[in-house]
C-alpha positions in Angstrom: 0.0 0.0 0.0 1.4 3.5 -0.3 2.2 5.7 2.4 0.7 8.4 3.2 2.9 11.9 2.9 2.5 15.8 3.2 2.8 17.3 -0.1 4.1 20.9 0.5 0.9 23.3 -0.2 -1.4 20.7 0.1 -1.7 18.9 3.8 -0.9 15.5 5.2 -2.9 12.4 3.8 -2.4 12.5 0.3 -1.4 9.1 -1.3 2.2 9.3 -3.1 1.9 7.8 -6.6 2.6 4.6 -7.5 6.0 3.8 -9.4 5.6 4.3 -13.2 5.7 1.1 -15.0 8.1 0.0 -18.4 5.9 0.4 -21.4 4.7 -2.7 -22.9 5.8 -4.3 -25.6 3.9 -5.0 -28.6 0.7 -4.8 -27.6 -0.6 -3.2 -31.1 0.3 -7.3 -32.1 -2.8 -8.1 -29.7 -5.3 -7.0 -32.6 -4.0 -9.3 -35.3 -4.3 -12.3 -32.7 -6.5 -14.9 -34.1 -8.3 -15.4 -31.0 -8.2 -14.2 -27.1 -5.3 -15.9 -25.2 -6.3 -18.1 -22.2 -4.0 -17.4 -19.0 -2.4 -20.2 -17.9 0.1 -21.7 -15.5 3.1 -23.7 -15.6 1.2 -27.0 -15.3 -1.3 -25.8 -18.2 1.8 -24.3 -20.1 3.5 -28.2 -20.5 -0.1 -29.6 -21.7 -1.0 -26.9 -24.0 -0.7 -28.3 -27.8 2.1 -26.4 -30.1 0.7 -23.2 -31.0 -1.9 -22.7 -28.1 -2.3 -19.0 -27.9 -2.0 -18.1 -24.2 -0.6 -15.7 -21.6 1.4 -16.6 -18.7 2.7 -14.7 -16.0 6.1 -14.5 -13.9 9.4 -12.4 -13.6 11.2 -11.5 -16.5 14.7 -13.0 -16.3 17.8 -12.8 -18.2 19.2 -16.3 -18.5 23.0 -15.6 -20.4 24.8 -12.7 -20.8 23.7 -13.2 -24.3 20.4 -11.9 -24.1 17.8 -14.8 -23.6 15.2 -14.3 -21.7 13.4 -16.5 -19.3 9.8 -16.1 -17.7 10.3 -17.3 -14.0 6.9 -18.7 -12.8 5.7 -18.7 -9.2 6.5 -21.8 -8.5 10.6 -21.4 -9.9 10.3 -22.8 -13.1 11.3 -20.8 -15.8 10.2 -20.7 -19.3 12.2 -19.8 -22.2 10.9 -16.6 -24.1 11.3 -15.9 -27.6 9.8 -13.1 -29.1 8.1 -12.3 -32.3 9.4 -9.1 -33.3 13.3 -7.4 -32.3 13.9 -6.9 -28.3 13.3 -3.1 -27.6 14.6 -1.0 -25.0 11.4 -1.0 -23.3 11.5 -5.2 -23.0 15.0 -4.1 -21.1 13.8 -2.4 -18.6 11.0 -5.1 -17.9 14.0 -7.0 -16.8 13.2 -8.6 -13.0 10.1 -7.0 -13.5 6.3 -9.1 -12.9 5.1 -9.1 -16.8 2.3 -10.9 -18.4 3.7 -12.5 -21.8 1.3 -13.1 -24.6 1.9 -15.7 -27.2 1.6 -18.9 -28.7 3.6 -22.4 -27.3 6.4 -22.8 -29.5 7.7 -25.6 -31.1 10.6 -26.0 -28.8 8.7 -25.5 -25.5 9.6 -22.0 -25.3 6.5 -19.0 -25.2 6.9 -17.0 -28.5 5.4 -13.7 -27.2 4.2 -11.3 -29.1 3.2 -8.8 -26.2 4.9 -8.1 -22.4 2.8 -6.6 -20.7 4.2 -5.1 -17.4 2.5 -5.9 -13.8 2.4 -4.1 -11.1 5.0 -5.0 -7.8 1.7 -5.6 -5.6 0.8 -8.5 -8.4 0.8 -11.6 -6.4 2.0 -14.0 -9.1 1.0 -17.5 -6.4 -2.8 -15.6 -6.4 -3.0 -15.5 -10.1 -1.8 -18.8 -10.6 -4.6 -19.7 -7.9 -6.8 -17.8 -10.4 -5.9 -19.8 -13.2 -5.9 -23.3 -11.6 -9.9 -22.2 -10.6 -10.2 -21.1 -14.1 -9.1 -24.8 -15.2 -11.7 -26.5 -12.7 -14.5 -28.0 -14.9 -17.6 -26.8 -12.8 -16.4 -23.3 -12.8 -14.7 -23.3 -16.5 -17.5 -21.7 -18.5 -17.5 -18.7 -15.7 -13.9 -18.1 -16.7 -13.4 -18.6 -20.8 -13.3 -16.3 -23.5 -16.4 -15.9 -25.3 -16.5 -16.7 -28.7 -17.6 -14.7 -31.9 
């Protein structure tokens, strides 16, 4: 939560702003996306045919000093990350950030994202895999899944 601070002018109580996140990266790929991506986990992510489109979140990690990236779930594991178009600047400073990687499941096990979206610090990745384990449950499934044109 954030504190609470005087602001000079204005009085005591006011809530300081919250940290600015990195910009995200490729999100105008998001409209040519043949269908809404389904948020998985780790579990869901190793069962998900080749070129499931899907979003997972977790830490963005570099794994080398050669510039591959890794997506490092709530539970440890880490993903390798490929992505569609050229790393930016803006991916770079997502680094050890919480993101939310859209994509597809590559061929070699990796998640070829097309979008990072940054999360904020507060994001409790172990609550949204929670979320996504409910999502998976088939009594509650057709509460959570993308509707279909």
């Amino acid at each position: 939560m954030a504190a609470l601070q005087t602001i000079p002018g204005l009085g005591a109580g006011f809530v300081s702003p919250a940290p600015l996140l990195p910009a995200s990266v490729g999100s105008e790929n998001l409209a040519s996306m043949p269908k809404v991506a389904e948020r998985v986990d780790v579990t869901a992510f190793r069962q998900a045919p080749v070129h499931t489109i899907l979003r997972m979140a977790g830490q963005l990690v570099q794994l080398d000093g050669q510039g591959s990236l890794g997506l490092k779930c709530s539970d440890g594991t880490v993903v390798n990350v490929s992505m569609t178009s050229p790393i930016t600047p803006s991916l770079g400073e997502m680094l050890n950030h919480k993101v939310e990687m859209i994509g597809s499941k590559a061929q070699d096990g990796a998640i070829l994202a097309a979008c990072a979206l940054p999360l904020t610090a507060e994001c409790e990745l172990g609550l949204l895999d929670d979320f996504v384990k409910m999502s998976k449950d088939h009594h509650l499934r057709q509460l959570f899944a993308p509707l279909e044109n």
